[in-house]
N, C-alpha and C positions, 0 to 999 in steps of 0.2 A: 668736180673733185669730191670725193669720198672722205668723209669722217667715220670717227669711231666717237658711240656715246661714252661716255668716261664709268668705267664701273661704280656701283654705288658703292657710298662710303658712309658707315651709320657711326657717330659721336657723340661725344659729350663736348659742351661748351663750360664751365666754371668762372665762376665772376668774381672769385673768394669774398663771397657777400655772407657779411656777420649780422649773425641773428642777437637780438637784445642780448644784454646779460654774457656775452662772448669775448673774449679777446683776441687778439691777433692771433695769438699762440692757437686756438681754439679755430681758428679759420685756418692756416697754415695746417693744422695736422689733420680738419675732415678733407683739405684738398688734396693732401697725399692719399690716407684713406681711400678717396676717390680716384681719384689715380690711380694705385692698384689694383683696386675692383676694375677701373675699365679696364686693364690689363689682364688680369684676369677669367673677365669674360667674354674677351677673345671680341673687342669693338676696335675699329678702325682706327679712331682719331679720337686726339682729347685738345681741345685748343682753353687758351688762358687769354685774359683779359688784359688790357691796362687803364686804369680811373688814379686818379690824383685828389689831394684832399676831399674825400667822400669818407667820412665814419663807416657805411655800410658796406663799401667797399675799398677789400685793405689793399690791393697789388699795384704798386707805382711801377713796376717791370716786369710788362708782360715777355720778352727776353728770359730773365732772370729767371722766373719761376719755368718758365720751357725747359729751360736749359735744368734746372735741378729736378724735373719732372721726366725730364731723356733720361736722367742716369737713374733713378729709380724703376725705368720701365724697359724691355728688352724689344716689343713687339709693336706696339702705339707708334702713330707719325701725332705728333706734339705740334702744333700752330699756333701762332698767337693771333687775336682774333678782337682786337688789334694791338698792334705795335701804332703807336702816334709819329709816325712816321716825319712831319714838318716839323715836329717838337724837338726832334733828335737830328745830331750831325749824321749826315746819311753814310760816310764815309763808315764811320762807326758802326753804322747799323751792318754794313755791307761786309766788314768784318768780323762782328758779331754773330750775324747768317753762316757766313761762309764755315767758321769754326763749329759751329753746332751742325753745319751738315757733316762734315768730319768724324765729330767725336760720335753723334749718331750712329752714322751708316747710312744718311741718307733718310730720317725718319722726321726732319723738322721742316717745318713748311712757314713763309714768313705772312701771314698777313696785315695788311698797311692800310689806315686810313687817317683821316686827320680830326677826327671825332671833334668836338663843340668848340667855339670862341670863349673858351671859358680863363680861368687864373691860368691855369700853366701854363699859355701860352706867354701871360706878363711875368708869373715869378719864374718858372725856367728858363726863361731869356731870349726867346727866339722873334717874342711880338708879333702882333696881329697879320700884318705879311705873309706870313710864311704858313699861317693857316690860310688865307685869302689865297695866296696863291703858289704855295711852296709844293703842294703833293707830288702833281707833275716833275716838278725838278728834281726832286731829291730821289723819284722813282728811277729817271733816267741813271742820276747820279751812281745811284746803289747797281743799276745793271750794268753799265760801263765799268765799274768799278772790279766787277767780278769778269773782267778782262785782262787783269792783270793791273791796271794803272787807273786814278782819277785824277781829274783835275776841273778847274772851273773859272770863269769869269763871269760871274754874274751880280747883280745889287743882293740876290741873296745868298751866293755861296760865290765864294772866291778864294778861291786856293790854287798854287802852284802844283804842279805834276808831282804825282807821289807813287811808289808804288803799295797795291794792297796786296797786304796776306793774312789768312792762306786763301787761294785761291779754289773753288768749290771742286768738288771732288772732280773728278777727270771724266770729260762728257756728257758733264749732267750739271745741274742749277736748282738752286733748295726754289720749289716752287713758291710763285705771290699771286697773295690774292688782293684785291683793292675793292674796299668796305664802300660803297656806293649807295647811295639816299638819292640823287639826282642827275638829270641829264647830262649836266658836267662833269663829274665825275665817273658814271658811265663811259663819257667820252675819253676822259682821261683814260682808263684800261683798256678800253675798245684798243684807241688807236698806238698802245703797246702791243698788243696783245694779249693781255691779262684779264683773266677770270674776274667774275663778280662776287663778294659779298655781301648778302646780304640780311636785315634784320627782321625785328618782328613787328613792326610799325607798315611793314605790305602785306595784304593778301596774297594766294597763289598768283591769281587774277594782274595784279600789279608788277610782283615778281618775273610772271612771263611776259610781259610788256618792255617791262627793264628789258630783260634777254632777249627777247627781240630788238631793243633797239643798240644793244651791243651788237649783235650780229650784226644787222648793217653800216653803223660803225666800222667794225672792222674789217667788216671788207670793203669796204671804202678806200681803208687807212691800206689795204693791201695783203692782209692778214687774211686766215679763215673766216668763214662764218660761223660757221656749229664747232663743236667738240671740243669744248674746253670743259673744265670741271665747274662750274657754280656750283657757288655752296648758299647753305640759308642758316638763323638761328630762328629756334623758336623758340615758345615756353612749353614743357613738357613733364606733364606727372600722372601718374596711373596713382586713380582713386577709388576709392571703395562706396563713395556717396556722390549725387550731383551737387548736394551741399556741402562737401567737402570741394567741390571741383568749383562752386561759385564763389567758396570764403577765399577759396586760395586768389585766382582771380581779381577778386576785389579786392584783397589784400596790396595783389601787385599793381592793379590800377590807381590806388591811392598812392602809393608809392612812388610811382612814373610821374604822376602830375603834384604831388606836393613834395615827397620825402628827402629825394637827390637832386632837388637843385644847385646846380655848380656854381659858383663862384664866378659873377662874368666879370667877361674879360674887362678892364675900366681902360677906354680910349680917351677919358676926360679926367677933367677934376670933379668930377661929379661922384659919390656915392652909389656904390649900386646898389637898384632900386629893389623894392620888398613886391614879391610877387605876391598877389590878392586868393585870398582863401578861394578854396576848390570846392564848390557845393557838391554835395551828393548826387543830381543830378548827372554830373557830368562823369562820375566816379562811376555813375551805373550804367553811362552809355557806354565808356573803356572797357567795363568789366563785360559787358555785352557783348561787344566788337572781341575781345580776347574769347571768351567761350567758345564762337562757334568758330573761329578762326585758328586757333592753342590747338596742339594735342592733350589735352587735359581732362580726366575722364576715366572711364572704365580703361581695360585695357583694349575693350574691340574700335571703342570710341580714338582711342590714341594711335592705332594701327592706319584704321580708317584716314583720319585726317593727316598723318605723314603721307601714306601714300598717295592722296590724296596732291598735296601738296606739291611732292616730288613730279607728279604725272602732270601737274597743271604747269608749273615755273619751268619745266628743264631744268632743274638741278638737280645735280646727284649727289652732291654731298653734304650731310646734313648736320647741322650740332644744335644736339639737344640742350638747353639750361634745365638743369635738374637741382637746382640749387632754390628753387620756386620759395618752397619751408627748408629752409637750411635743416634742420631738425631731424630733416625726414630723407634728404637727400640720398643717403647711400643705400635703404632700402628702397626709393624712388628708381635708381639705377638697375638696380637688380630687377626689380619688375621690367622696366626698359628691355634691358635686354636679354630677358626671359622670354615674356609674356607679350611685347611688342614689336619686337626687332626683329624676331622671326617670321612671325605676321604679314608686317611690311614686305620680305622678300620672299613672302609666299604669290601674299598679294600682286603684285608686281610680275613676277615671272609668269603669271599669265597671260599679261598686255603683253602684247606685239611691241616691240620693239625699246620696252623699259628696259632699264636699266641693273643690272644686278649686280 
């Protein structure tokens, strides 16, 4: 059987991550800002996050902001990257999708993962369950569901026969993608048939490994093997110095292992425990492993390493976080896709068989 590679698709990921001295108000309007400029410079995709009690990041609905990011923009497909999908009634979800593929035109895409064992799973209500083992369900749930009708018998969703509306536009389904870190979860999209997302904690190296073991998955499960869309994120800034491209870097490496740690999840009466300071050592191995791994860099450096990336994973579709220095972000974009985006599908359309 014959596939087709999926054309490539170059974006922006946003995390509405607040820089010191910021407020809400202050994140909220460089992420429109942002938004428009992707819109404007004629970039494929812009996908939105969702984090829960984090200071430095403010978006509890990743939904939410999609949806108010569709009607500011006329040409962008808007994803969310992720939706906390076990966290939320999937019924909900699945008529929240279906309505944004509507009002769009077809330009919203949902994707789903169940990110950390952290508080919201205990203060929003849904309990450790449903992270442990709710993804799978609630995927089925959401896709049955855009059948016209859900229902359920389960220890974690039990509902009588309902029907949902509105129903996705006629012949078509707001595509998903499923946020995947390991074999499980892999397997979980594999054997739907749903694409991968994935993040910046893989190599390309690791990246096409996943995708290789989707593939066989899926056609296991009965499905294709190639020709779905993978996507990736990375971290992505075009800089004018390597010392500008190291502090950033280290900045975000600090950041990753002390700044955002969440709220775990408490399965005891126990107090959750104080995570032990983060020596410098291990700061400067993260920020080592991010340099040559990031597109982060000149702009020939940032071309390089997408394509780079793209060629090694099989993925085509990519979102960049540009949001590294909040500060600097919207001229970060523009260099993006100026000075590297083109690059990238320069670069590319001269391999055989990449992706364009």
């Amino acid at each position: 059987m014959t596939t087709t590679t999926p054309p490539l698709r170059l974006g922006v990921l946003l995390g509405s991550e607040r820089a010191p001295g910021h407020t809400s108000a202050d994140v909220f309007a460089r992420t429109l800002a942002l938004a428009k400029a992707a819109e404007n410079l004629a970039l494929d995709d812009l996908w939105v996050t969702e984090h829960h009690f984090l200071d430095t990041s403010v978006n509890p609905s990743a939904l939410t902001l999609a949806a108010f990011l569709l009607g500011h923009t006329q040409h962008l497909r808007v994803g969310t990257a992720v939706t906390l999908l076990p966290l939320h009634p999937p019924v909900h979800i699945a008529e929240q999708a279906a309505l944004l593929d509507h009002l769009s035109g077809g330009r919203f895409a949902l994707g789903v993962g169940r990110g950390q064992p952290a508080a919201e799973y205990e203060v929003i209500g849904r309990g450790i369950e449903h992270w442990q083992h709710g993804l799978g369900e609630a995927l089925d749930i959401v896709h049955n569901a855009w059948n016209g009708t859900a229902q359920s018998q389960t220890n974690l969703h039990a509902f009588r026969e309902v029907p949902v509306v509105p129903e996705p536009r006629p012949g078509t389904r707001p595509p998903i993608h499923v946020a995947a870190s390991s074999p499980a979860t892999i397997e979980t999209a594999a054997t739907r048939g749903l694409p991968l997302l994935l993040f910046y904690d893989k190599n390309a190296e690791a990246k096409a490994d996943m995708v290789a073991l989707h593939a066989k998955l899926a056609a296991a499960a009965g499905h294709r093997a190639d020709g779905y869309e993978h996507a990736f994120a990375l971290y992505a800034h075009v800089t004018d110095t390597p010392e500008q491209a190291h502090a950033l870097m280290r900045a975000r490496a600090q950041r990753l292992l002390e700044g955002d740690h969440q709220l775990q999840l408490l399965t005891s009466n126990d107090p959750p425990s104080t995570d032990p300071a983060v020596d410098d050592a291990l700061i400067d191995a993260v920020t080592e492993r991010l340099l040559v791994t990031q597109p982060v860099g000149d702009a020939a450096t940032c071309a390089q390493r997408l394509a780079d990336h793209i060629t090694i994973s099989g993925c085509t579709t990519v979102l960049c976080h540009v949001e590294t220095d909040p500060s600097t972000a919207l001229h970060n974009l523009r260099r993006l896709a100026t000075d590297v985006f083109p690059a990238v599908r320069a670069q590319l359309s001269t391999t055989a068989g990449a992706p364009q």
